[in-house]
N, C-alpha and C positions, 0 to 999 in steps of 0.2 A: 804584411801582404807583399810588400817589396821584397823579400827576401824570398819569397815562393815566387814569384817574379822572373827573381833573378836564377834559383833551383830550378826553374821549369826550363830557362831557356838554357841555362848551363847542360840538364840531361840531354834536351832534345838536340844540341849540338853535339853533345857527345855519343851518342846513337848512330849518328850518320856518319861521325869522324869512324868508331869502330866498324860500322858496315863495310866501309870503304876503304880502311885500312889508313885513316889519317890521310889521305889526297881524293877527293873530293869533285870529280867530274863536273865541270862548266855545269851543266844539267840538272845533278843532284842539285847543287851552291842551290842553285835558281829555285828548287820547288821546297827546300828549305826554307829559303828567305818568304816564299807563296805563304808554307806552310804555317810558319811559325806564329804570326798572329792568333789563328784557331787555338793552337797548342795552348798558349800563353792566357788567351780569355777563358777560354773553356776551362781548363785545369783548375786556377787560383777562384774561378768561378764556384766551380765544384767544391773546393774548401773551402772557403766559406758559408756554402749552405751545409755541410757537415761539422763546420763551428769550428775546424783544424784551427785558423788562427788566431782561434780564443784561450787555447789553450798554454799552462804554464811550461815553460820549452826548459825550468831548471828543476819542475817537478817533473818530467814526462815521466810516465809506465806506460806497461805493458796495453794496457785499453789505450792508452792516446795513441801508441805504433798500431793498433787492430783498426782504431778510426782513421786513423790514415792512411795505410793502406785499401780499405774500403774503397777512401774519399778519390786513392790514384787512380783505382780500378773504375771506377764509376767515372774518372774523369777523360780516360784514354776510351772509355766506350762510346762517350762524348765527343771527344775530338774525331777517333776514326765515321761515326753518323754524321759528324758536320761537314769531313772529306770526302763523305759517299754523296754525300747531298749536293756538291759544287762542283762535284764528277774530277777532285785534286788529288782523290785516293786513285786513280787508275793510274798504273805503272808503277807505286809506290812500293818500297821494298817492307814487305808484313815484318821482315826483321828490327827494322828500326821500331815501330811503333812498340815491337813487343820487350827489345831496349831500354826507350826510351820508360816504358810505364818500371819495369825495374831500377834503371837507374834514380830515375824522380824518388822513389820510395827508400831506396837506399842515402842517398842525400840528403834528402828531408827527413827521417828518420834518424839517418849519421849525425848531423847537425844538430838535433834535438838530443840526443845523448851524447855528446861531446862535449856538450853544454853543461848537464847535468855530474858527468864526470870530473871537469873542469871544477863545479862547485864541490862537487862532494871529495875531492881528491885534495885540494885545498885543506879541508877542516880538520883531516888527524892532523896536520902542522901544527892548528890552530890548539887545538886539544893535547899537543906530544907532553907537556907539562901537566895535564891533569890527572886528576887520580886514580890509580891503577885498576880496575875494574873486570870481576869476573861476573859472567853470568850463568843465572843456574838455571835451565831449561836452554831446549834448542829449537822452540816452535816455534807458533806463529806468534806471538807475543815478544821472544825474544827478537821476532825479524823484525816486527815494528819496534822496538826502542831503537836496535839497532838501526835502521834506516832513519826515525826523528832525529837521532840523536847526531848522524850526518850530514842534516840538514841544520840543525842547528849545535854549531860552534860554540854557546856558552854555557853549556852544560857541566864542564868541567871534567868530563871522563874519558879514559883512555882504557877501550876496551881489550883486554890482553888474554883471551878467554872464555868459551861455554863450558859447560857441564851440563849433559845428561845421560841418564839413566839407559837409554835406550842403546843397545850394542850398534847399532846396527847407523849410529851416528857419529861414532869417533871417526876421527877424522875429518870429517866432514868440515865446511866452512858456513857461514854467514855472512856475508857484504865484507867479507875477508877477514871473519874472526874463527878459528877454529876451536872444534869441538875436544876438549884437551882429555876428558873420561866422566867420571861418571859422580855423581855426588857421593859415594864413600871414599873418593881421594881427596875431596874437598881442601882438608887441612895439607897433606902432602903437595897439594898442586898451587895453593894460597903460597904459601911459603916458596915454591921453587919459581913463582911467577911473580913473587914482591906485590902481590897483591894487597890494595889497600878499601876497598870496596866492596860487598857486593849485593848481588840486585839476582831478588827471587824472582822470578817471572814466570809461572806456571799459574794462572788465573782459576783454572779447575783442579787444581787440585785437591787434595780430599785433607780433613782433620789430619790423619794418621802421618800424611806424606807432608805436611805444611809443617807438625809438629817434629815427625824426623828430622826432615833441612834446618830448621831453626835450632835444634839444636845440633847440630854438624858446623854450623855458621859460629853459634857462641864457644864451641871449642878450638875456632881459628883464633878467636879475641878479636875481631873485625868487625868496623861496622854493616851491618847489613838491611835492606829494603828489601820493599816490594814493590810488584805492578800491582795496579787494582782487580779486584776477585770478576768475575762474572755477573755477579750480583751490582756490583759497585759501577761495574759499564753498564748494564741494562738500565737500571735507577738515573742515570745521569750524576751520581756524586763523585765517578773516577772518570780518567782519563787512560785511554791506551799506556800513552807515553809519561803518566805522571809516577814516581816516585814515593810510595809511604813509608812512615814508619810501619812496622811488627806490631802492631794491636794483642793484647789478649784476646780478644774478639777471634782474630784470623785462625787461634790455633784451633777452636771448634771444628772448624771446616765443614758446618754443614751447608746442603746443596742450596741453590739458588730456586726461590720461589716463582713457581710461573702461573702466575692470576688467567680465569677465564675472564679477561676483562670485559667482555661481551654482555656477559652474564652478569656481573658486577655493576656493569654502570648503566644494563636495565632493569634493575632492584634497586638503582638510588638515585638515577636521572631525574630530577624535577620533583622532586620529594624534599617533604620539609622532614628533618633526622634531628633530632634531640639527644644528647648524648650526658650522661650526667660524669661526674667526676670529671669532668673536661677538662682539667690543668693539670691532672695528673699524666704520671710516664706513660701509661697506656691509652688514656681518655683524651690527651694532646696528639697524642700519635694517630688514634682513630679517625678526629676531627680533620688530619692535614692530608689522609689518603680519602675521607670522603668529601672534600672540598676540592678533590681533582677528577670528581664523578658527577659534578654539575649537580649538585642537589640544589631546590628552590630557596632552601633558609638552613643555617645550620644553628642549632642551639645549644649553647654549652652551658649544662646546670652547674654548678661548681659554689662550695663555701669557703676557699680560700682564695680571697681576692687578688693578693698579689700574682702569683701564678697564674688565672685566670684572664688579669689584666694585657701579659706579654705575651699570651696564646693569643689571645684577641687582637694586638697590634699586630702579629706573626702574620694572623691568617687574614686581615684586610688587607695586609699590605704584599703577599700573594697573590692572593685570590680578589682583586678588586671592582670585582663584577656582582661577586656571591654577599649575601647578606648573613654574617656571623651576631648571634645574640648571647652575650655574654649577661647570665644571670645566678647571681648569688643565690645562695638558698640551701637549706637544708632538706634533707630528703627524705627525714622524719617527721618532716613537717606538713599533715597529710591538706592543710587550707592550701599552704602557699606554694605544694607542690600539683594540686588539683587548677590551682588558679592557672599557673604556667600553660599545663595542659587545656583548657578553656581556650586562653586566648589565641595559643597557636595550634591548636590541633596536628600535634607530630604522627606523621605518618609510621616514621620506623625510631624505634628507642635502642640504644646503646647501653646497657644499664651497668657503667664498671664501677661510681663510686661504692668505695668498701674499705674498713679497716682492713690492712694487711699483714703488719706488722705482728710475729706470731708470738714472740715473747712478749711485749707490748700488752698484748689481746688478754694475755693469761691473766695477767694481773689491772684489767680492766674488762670483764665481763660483762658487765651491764653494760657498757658503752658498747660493746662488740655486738653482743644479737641485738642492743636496739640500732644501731644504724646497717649492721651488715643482712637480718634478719627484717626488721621491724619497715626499714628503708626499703628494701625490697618489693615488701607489700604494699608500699604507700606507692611508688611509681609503678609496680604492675594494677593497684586497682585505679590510678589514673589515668593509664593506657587503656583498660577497660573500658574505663567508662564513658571515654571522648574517641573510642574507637581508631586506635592506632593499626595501622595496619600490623607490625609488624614488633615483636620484644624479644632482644637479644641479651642475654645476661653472660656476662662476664666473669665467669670461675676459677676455678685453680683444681691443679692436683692434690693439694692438701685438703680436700673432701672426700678422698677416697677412706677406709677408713681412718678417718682424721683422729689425730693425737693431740689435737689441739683446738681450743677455743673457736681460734680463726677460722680453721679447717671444716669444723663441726658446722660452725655459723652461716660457710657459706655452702656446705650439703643442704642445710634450713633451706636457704634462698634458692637453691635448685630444685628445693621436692616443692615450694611456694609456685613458684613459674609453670613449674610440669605441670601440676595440678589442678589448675584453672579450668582443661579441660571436661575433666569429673565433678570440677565444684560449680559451674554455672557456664548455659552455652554464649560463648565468646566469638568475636571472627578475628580477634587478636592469633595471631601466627608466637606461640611464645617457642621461644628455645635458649639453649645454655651452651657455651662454647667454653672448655676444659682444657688449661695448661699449665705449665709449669713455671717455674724462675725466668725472668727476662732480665737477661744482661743490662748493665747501665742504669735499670727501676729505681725512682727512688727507695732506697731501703736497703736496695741488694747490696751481697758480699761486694762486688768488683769498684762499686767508687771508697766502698769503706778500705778496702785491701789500698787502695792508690793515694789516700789519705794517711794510712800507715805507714806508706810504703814513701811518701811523701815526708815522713816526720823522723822517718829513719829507723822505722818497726821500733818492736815488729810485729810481725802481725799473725790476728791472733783465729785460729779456727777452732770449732768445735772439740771436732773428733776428728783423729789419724784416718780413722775412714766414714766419715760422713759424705753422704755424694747426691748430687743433685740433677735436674735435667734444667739444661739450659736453653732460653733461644733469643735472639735480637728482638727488640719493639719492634723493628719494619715487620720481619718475618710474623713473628705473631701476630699483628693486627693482619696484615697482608691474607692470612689463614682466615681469621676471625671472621673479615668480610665474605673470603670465600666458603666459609661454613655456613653465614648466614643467610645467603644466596641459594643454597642447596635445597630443592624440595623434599628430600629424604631425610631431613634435619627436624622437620617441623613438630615441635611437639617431644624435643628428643635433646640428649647432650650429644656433641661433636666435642671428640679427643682427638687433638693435634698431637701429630708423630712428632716425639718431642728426640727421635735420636735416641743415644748412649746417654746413659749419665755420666757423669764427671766427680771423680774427688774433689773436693775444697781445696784439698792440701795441694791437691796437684796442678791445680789453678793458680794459688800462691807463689809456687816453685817457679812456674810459668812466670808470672808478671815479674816475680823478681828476677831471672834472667834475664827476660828481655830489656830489664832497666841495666843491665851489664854490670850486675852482681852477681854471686854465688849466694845461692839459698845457705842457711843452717850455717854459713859462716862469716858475710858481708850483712845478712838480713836475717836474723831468726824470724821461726814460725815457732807459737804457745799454742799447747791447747788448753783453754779451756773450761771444756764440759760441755754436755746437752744444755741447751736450756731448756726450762718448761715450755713443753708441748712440740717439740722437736722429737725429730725420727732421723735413724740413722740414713735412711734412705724413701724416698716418696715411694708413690705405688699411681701405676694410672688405671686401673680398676680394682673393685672391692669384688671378694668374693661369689658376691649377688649380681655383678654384675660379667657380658661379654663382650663382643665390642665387632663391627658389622663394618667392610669396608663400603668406603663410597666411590663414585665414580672421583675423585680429585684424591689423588695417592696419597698424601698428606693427611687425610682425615678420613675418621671411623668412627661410626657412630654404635655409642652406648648403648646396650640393651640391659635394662633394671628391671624386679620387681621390690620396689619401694613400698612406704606409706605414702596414702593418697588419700584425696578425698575426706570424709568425715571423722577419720583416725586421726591425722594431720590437723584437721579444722581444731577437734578436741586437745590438741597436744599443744596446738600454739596459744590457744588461751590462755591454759594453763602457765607456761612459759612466760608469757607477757605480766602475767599479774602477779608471779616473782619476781619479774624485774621493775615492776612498775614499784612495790613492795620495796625493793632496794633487800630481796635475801638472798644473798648472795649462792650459798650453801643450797637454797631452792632451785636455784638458777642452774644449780649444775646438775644437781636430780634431774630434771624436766628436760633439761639437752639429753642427757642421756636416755630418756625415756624416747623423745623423739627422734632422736641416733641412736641404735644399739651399739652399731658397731666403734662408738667413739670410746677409746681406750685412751683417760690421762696420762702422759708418759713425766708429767713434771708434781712437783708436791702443788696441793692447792692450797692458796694461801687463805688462811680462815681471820675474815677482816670481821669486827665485830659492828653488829651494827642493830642499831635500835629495835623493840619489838614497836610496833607502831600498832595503836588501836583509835587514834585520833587523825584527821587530818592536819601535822607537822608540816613544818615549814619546808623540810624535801620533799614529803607526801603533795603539797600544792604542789611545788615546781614539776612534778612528775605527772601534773595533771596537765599543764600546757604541752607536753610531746605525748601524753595518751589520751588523747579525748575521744572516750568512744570510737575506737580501731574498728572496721569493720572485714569481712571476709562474706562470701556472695551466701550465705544460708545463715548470716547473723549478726549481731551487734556485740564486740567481742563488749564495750561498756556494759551489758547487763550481765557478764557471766563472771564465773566467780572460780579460779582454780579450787578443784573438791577438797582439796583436804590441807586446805591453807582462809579459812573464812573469814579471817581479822582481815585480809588483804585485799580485798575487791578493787578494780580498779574505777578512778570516779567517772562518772556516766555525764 
């Protein structure tokens, strides 16, 4: 405040010294000396109710000079009404006051970036030793590092350097870094500038152009970063100014998700949500976006307790407001999964626990349709029957027509859910949500690649061109919720645009680059082979079906003619009472009867196993997970697959 004080009275003398030419008439002196108290109250008055001298005088921009000048104008309208008022303005020269409001604004202004200059002129000294740094992009991204990074002195870089694409920017400066051409001189311009750094900074930009620059970057032999994506600033996990490594993730480059969160967190506000699989990659990730939508309770079904455990400390110690119910349980287990349901009455059900594991599956088929199949039914006729609002099941694109066990198993639990409507009237809202690979999953290629890739390869893919669709947990689940939200969904599958697919191999080559080796001669890649019930490439529709956009760009809903209804009813019987059976060789008859389209792509393995015409000590244990299964037109315990009658299951 003393310093505007001291600026106010400093203009206002020099106003009158200029009007007058520096000699100052007996007269003037006098209605100067009148005047100058108004000046001096009024002014610093005025700033301060426009907050002028709250402000940081070593950060100014451009809005602190717009509020200050404002704050001048508003204050010289002030002074001259408080001269009109005391009749001091008559005789007064109009030139000084309109001086004076100039000069204050230039002074206080000058001072406030002189300031700042002073600091920021200072720090290339501070910095002249640090490491030589180019930047790639010349927007608004590189203006902010560049200006953090002048403000703060320990960052350690001495920028010598942009590079962008756009013609129409060479030459051009930055906070006095010039734009030196374009990223295909990259390496020519690294080398002529001893550059020892550099820093991507294009936040939007796309797969193809992330994927170019990085490798333009690894043929300088230099280390190189990033700014955080778009996605990473909206989310709150990056910062303008912060620095990453090159992720495999980045080189996807697909676009950033934008949730109707409107819409979202009036489908889960105050709602008790049950989510099963809840420690899993996707069933953990579900739980942490629906726990920032103020649901009333959230419940995580989950059998593997350790996992379950650190989701649970995760999410109270987040969310310490929200009530999370961590409960163990199998989901074949139709008392103890009915009982769950009873006591808390879930409004919306999340339904992702499922085997997924696709080579796994082949060679464990019973276990595959009774939990991914058999599990299914048990939490959709819970949700029935204690009247959930709302059942979302959690799919894949290996349902389309599926080459695989897994794939098959979880088309089962999609024509299971659709169905509900034709087999008994429900006000359960059922639906299926359809995607592909997710980055990071447990299971997926990218941590096992980084574990290889960790041990010194090398690492091993399929096939040369086996290719997959990829997408991050966030990004999926983010879709998931906003598929589930959608009225046009209900009753329906939503297929997430899952992009371009990607080779294996060309992911490999990737991640080993970015560890700043060379593929195929620092790191081999092996193939190999398919394994059972792999496909060279997914498919996200089947022949039968087409696919219908919705209003959220992202998503498009399936249109099928499936089995339904009492074909289906009849198919899973049968189904169930080969597996209950333990026939293996039955089991795969009966999927394929109730998948046509499911085509084995791996040998099946022929395990040999008991005829049973007694109740055996499997045949018991096979009675505590089948106890009279039911489905809304019957009691699958009284029925008997046709043309298997040693096997009935027990009632």
């Amino acid at each position: 405040m003393s310093t505007h004080f001291l600026l106010a009275a400093l203009a206002y003398l020099a106003a009158f010294a200029l009007r007058f030419d520096f000699h100052l008439p007996a007269n003037e002196f006098s209605r100067l000396l009148q005047t100058l108290p108004f000046v001096l109250v009024l002014r610093v008055a005025v700033l301060e109710c426009f907050g002028v001298s709250c402000g940081s005088w070593r950060h100014v921009g451009s809005r602190d000079l717009v509020t200050l000048s404002v704050a001048a104008t508003v204050g010289t309208l002030a002074v001259v009404a408080a001269l009109f008022l005391t009749g001091a303005l008559e005789g007064m020269s109009r030139s000084v006051l309109i001086t004076d409001w100039l000069l204050f604004i230039f002074l206080a202004g000058g001072v406030r970036f002189a300031i700042r200059c002073a600091r920021e002129g200072q720090l290339p000294l501070q910095s002249a030793h640090g490491r030589r740094t180019i930047v790639i992009g010349a927007g608004e991204a590189s203006e902010r590092l560049l200006r953090q990074s002048l403000h703060d002195g320990r960052r350690g870089m001495r920028f010598v350097g942009l590079l962008d694409d756009n013609p129409g920017s060479l030459g051009r400066s930055l906070h006095g870094v010039r734009v030196l051409g374009s990223t295909s001189q990259l390496q020519t311009l690294a080398k002529k500038h001893h550059a020892e750094l550099l820093v991507i900074a294009i936040p939007s930009a796309s797969g193809e152009d992330i994927r170019r620059i990085v490798m333009a970057c690894e043929e300088t032999g230099l280390e190189f970063k990033r700014l955080p994506s778009l996605e990473e600033l909206l989310d709150g996990t990056g910062q303008a100014d912060q620095l990453k490594v090159v992720e495999i993730e980045d080189l996807l480059g697909r676009k950033p998700v934008y949730l109707d969160l409107a819409r979202v967190e009036s489908d889960l506000a105050q709602q008790t949500v049950l989510v099963t699989g809840g420690a899993g990659s996707i069933g953990s990730e579900l739980a942490r976006q629906i726990a920032g939508f103020c649901p009333r309770r959230l419940i995580l079904v989950e059998q593997a307790e350790s996992p379950l455990y650190f989701v649970h400390l995760e999410l109270t110690k987040s969310y310490p407001g929200l009530e999370v119910v961590p409960i163990i349980a199998d989901i074949t287990d139709a008392s103890r999964i009915d009982a769950i349901f009873a006591q808390y009455r879930p409004d919306y059900v999340f339904h992702a626990a499922a085997y997924k594991h696709v080579p796994m599956m082949e060679t464990n088929v019973t276990e595959a349709v009774t939990n991914n199949v058999l599990g299914t039914l048990r939490v959709a006729e819970s949700a029935v029957r204690h009247h959930a609002r709302k059942f979302v099941l959690i799919s894949t694109d290996k349902a389309v027509n599926p080459s695989s066990v897994m794939g098959t198993t979880k088309r089962l639990a999609e024509r299971i859910v659709l169905s509900w409507p034709t087999l008994r009237s429900s006000a359960t809202d059922f639906r299926a949500v359809r995607f592909g690979n997710v980055l990071g999953s447990d299971g997926s290629v990218l941590p096992l690649f980084r574990k290889q890739l960790a041990a010194g390869g090398p690492l091993t893919v399929t096939h040369p061109d086996v290719r997959r669709y990829f997408m991050s947990v966030p990004e999926a689940v983010q879709l998931v919720l906003q598929a589930a939200a959608l009225p046009e969904v209900t009753g329906r599958i939503a297929m997430l645009d899952m992009g371009q697919p990607i080779r294996i191999v060309d992911l490999a080559e990737q991640l080993i680059r970015l560890s700043g080796r060379i593929p195929h001669r620092d790191i081999h890649i092996t193939f190999t082979g398919l394994r059972p019930g792999e496909k060279l490439d997914e498919e996200l529709t089947s022949l039968s079906e087409s696919t219908v956009p919705t209003e959220v760009e992202k998503i498009r809903v399936v249109e099928t003619n499936e089995m339904r209804g009492a074909s289906l009813e009849t198919g899973l019987h049968a189904l169930f009472a080969a597996v209950a059976a333990g026939n293996q060789s039955l089991v795969f008859r009966e999927l394929r009867r109730l998948v046509p389209e499911y085509r084995q792509s791996g040998i099946e393995l022929e395990i040999p196993i008991p005829h049973v015409h007694d109740p055996a000590p499997a045949a018991v244990a096979d009675h505590a997970r089948f106890p009279a299964f039911r489905l809304p037109h019957g009691d699958f315990g009284q029925h008997v697959a046709a043309d298997s009658p040693n096997h009935a299951l027990p009632a």
